[in-house]
Backbone atoms as SQL, in Angstrom:
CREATE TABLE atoms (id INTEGER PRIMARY KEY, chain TEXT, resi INTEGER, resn TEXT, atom TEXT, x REAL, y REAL, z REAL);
INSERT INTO atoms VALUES
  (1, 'A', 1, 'UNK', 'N', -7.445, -49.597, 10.823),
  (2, 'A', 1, 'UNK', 'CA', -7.605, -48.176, 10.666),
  (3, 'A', 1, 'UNK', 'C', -6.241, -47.474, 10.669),
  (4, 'A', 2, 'UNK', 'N', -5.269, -47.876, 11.586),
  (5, 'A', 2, 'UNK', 'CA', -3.736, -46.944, 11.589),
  (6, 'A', 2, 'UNK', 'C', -3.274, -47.436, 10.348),
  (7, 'A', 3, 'UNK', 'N', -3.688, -48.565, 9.564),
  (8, 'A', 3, 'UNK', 'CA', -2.737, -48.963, 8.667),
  (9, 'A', 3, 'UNK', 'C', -3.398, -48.288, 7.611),
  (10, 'A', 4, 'UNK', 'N', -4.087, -47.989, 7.336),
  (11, 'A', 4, 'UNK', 'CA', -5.193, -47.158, 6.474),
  (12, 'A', 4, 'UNK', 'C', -4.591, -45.759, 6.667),
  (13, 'A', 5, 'UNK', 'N', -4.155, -45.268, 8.004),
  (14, 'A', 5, 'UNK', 'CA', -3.618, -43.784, 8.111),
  (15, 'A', 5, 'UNK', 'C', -2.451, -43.943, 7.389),
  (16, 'A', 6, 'UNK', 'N', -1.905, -44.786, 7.730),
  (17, 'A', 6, 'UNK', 'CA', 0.226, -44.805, 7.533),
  (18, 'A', 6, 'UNK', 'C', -0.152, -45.142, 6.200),
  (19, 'A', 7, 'UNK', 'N', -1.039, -45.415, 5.534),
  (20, 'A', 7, 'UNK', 'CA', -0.796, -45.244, 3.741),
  (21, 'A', 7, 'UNK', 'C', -0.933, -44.519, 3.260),
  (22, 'A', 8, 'UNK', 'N', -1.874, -43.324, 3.795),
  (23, 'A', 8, 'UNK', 'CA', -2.485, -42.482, 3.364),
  (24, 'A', 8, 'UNK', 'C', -1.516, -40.905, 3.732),
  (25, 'A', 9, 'UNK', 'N', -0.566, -41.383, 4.850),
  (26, 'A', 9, 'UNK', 'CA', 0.086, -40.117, 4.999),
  (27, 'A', 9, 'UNK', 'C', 1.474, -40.967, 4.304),
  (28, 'A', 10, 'UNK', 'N', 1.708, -41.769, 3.705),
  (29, 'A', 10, 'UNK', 'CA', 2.816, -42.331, 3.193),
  (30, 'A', 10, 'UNK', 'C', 2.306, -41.335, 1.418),
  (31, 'A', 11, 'UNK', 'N', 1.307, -41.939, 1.354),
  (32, 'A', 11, 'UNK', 'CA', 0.543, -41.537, -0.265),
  (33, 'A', 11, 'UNK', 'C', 1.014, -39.687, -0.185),
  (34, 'A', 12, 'UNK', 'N', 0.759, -39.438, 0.898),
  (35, 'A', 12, 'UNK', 'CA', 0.222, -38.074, 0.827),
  (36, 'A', 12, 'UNK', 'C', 2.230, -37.160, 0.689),
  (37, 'A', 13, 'UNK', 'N', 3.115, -37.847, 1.266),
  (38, 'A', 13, 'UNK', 'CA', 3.994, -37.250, 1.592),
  (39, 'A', 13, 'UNK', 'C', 5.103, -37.670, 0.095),
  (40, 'A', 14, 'UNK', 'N', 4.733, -38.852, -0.526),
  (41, 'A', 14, 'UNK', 'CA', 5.267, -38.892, -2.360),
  (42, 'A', 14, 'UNK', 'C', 4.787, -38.160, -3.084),
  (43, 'A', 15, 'UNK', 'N', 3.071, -37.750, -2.756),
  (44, 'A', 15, 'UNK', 'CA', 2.931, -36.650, -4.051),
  (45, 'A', 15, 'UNK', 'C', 3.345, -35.629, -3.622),
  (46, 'A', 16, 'UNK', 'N', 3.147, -35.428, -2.278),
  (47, 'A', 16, 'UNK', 'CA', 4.083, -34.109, -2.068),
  (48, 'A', 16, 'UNK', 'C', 5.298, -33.469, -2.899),
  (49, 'A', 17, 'UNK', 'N', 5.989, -34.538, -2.947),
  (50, 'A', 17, 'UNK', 'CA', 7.340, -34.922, -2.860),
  (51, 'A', 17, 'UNK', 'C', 7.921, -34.580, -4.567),
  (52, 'A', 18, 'UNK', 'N', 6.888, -35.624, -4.856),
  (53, 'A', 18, 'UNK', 'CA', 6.605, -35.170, -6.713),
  (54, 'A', 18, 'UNK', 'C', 6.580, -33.619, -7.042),
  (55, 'A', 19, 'UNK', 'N', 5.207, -33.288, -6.068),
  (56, 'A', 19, 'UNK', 'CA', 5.099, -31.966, -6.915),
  (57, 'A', 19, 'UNK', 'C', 5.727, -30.981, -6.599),
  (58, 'A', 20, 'UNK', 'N', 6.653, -30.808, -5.618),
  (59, 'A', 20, 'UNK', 'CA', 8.536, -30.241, -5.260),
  (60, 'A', 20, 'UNK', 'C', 9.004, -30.334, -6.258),
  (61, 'A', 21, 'UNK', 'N', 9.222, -31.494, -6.752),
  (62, 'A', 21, 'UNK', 'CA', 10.173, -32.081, -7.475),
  (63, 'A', 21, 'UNK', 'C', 10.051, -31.515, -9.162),
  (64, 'A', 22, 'UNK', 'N', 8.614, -31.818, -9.648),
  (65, 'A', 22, 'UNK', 'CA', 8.261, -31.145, -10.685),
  (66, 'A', 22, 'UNK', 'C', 8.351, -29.654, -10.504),
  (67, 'A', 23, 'UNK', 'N', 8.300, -29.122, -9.492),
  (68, 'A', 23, 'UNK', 'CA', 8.362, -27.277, -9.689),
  (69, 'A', 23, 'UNK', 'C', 9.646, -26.941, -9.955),
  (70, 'A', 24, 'UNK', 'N', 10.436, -27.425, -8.841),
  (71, 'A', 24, 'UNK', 'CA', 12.002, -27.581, -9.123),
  (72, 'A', 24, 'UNK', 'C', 12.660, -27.474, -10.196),
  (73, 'A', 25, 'UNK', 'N', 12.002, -28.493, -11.079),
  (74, 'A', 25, 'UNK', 'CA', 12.213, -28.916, -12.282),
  (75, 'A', 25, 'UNK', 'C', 11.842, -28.187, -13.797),
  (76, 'A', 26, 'UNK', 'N', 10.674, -27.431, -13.011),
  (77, 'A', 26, 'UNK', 'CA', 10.155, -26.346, -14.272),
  (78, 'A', 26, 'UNK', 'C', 10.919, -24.837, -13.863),
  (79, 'A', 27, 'UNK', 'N', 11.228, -24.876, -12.645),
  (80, 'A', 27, 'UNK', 'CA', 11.862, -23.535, -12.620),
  (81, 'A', 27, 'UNK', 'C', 10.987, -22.720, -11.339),
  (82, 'A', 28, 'UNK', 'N', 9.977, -23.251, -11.111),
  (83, 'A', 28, 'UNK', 'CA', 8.915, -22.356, -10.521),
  (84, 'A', 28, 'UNK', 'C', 9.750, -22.602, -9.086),
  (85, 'A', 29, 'UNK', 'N', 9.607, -21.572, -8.499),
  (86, 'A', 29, 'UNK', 'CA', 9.860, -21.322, -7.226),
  (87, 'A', 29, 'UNK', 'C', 8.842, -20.603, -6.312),
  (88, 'A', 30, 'UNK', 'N', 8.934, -20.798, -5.141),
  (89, 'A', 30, 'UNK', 'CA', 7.991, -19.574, -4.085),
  (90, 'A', 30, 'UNK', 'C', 8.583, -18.209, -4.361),
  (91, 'A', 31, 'UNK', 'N', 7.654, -16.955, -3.874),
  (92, 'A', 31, 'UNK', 'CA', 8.378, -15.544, -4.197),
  (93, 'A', 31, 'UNK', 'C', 9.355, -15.708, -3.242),
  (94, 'A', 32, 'UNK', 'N', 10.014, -14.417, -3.813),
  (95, 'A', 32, 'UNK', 'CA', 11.635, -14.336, -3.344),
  (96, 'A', 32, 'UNK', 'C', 11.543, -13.247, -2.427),
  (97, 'A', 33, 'UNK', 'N', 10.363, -12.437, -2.698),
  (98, 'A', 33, 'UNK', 'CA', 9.676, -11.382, -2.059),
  (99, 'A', 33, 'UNK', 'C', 8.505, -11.035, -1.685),
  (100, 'A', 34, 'UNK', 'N', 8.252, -9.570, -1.290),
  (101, 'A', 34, 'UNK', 'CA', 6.918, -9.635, -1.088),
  (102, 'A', 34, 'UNK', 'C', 6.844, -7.659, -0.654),
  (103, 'A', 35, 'UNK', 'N', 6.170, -7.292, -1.112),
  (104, 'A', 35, 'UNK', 'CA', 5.702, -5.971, -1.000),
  (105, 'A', 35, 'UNK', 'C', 4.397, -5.523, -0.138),
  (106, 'A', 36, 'UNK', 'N', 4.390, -4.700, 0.652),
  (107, 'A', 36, 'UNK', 'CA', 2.941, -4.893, 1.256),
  (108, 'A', 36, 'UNK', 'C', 2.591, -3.162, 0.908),
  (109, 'A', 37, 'UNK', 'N', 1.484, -3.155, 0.819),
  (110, 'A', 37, 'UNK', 'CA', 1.090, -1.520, 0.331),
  (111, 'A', 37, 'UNK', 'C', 0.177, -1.159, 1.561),
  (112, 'A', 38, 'UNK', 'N', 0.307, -0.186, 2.545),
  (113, 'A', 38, 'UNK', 'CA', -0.968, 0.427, 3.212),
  (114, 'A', 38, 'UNK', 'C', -1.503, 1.714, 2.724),
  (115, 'A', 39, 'UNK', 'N', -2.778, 1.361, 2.699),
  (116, 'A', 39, 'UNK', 'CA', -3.310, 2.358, 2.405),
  (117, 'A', 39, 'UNK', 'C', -4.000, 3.750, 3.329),
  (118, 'A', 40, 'UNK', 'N', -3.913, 4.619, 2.851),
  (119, 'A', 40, 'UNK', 'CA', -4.514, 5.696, 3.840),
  (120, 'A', 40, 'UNK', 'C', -5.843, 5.744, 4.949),
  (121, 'A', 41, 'UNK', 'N', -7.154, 4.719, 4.260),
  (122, 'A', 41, 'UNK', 'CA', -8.042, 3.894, 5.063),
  (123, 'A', 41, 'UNK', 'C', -7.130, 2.931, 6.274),
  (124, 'A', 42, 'UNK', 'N', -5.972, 2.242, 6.564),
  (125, 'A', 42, 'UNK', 'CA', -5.764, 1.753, 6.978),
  (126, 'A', 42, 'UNK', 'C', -5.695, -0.078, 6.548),
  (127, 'A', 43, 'UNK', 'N', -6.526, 0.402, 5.290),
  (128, 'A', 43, 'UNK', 'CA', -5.895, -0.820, 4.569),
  (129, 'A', 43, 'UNK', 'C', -4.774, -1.556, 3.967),
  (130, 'A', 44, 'UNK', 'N', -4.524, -2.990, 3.944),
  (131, 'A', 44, 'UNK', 'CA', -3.253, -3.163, 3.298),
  (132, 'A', 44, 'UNK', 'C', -3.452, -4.139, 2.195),
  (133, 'A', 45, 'UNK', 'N', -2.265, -4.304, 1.353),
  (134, 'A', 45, 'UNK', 'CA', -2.441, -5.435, 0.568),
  (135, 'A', 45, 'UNK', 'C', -1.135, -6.034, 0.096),
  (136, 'A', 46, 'UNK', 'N', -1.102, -6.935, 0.337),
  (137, 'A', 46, 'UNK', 'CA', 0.541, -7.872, -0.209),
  (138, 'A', 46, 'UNK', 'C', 0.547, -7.826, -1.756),
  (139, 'A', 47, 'UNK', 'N', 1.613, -8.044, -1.944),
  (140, 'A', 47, 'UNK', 'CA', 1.639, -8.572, -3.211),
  (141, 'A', 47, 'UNK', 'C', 3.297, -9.766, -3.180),
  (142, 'A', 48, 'UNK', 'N', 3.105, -11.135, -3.937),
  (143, 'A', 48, 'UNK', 'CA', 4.337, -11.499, -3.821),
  (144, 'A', 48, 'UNK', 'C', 5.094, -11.484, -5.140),
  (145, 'A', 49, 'UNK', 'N', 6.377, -11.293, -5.288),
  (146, 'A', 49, 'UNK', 'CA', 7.181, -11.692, -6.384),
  (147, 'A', 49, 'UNK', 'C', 6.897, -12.106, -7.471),
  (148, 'A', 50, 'UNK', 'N', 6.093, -13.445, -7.431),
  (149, 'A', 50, 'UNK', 'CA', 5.688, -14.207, -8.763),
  (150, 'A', 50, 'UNK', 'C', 4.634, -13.911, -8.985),
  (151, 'A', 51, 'UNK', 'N', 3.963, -12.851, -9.013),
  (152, 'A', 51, 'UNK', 'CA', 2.976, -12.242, -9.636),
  (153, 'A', 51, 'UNK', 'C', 3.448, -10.818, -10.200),
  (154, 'A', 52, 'UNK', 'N', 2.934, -10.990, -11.569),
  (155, 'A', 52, 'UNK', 'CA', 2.966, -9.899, -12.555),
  (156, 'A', 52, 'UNK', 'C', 2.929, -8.363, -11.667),
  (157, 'A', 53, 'UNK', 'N', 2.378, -8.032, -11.080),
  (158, 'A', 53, 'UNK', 'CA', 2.330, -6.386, -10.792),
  (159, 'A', 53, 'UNK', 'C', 3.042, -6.534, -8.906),
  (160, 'A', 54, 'UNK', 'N', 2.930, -7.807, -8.580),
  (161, 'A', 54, 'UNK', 'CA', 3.883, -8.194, -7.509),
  (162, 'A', 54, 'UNK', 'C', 5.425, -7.810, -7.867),
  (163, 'A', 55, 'UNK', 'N', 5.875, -8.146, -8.879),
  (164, 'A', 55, 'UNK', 'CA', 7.564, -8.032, -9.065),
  (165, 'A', 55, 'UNK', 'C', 7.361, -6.576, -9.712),
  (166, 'A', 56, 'UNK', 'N', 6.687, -5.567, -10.165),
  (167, 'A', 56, 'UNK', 'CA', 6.673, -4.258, -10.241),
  (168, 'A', 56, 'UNK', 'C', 7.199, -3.332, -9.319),
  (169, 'A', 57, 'UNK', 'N', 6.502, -3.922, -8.184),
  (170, 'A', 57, 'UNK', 'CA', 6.201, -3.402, -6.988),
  (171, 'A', 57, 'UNK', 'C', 7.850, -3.738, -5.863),
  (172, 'A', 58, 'UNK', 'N', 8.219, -5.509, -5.734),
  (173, 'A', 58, 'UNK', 'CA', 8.866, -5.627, -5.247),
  (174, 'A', 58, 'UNK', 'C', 9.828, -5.451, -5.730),
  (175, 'A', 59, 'UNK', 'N', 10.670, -4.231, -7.073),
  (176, 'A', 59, 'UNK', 'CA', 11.403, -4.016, -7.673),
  (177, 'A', 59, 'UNK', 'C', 11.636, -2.770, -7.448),
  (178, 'A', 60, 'UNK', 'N', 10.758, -1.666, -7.051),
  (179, 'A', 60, 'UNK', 'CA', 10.300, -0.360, -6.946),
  (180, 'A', 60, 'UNK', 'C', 10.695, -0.509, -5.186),
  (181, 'A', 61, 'UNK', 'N', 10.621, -1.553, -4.874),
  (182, 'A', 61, 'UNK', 'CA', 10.757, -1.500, -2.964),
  (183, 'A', 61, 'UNK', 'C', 12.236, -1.937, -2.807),
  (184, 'A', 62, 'UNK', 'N', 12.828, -2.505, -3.626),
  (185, 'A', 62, 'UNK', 'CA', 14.078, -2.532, -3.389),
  (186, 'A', 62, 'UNK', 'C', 15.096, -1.264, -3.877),
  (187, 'A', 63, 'UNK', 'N', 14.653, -0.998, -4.978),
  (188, 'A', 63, 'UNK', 'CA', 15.220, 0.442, -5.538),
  (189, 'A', 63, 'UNK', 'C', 14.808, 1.237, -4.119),
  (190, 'A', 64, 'UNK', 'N', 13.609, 1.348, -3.597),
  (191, 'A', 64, 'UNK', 'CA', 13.722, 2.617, -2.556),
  (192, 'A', 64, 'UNK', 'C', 14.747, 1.818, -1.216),
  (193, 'A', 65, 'UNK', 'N', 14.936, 0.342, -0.813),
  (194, 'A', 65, 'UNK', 'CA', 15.435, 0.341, 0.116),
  (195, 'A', 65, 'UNK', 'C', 17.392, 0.412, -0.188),
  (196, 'A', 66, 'UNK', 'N', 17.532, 0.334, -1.457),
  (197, 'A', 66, 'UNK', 'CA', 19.036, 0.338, -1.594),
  (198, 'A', 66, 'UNK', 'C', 19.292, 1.735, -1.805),
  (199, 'A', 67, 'UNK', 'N', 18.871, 2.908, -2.312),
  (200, 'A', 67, 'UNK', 'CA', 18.126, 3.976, -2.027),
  (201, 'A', 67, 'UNK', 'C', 19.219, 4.630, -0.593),
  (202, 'A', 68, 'UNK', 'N', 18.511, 3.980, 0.288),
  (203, 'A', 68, 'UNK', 'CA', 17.985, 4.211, 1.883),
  (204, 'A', 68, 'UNK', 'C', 16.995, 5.658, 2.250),
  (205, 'A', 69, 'UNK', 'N', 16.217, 4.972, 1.153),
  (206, 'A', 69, 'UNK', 'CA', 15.062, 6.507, 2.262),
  (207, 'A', 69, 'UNK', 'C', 14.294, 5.336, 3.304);
């Protein structure tokens, strides 16, 4: 049974490893940012970077923080 684990977290930590490797490789990265919006209900909502109306937003939040309001 442990030897059954140690392959399976061996298996698990190359594809990992791969699919790093392939993102890397295409360019894709995690966001670089992240915007959070609250709303007047007290609601909120993120948005990150690598999404289309995410980098709108986290572009509009850096303009206001270099800004400094």
């Amino acid at each position: 049974m442990k030897k059954l684990l140690r392959r399976l977290v061996l298996l698990g930590a190359i594809a990992g490893g791969i699919y790093a490797v392939r993102r890397y490789l295409r360019g894709e990265s995690a966001a670089t940012g992240s915007a959070q919006i609250v709303f007047e209900d007290g609601s909120t909502r993120s948005l990150a970077s690598n999404t289309a109306e995410g980098r709108e937003f986290v572009d509009i939040a850096r303009r206001i923080v270099e800004i400094g309001l």
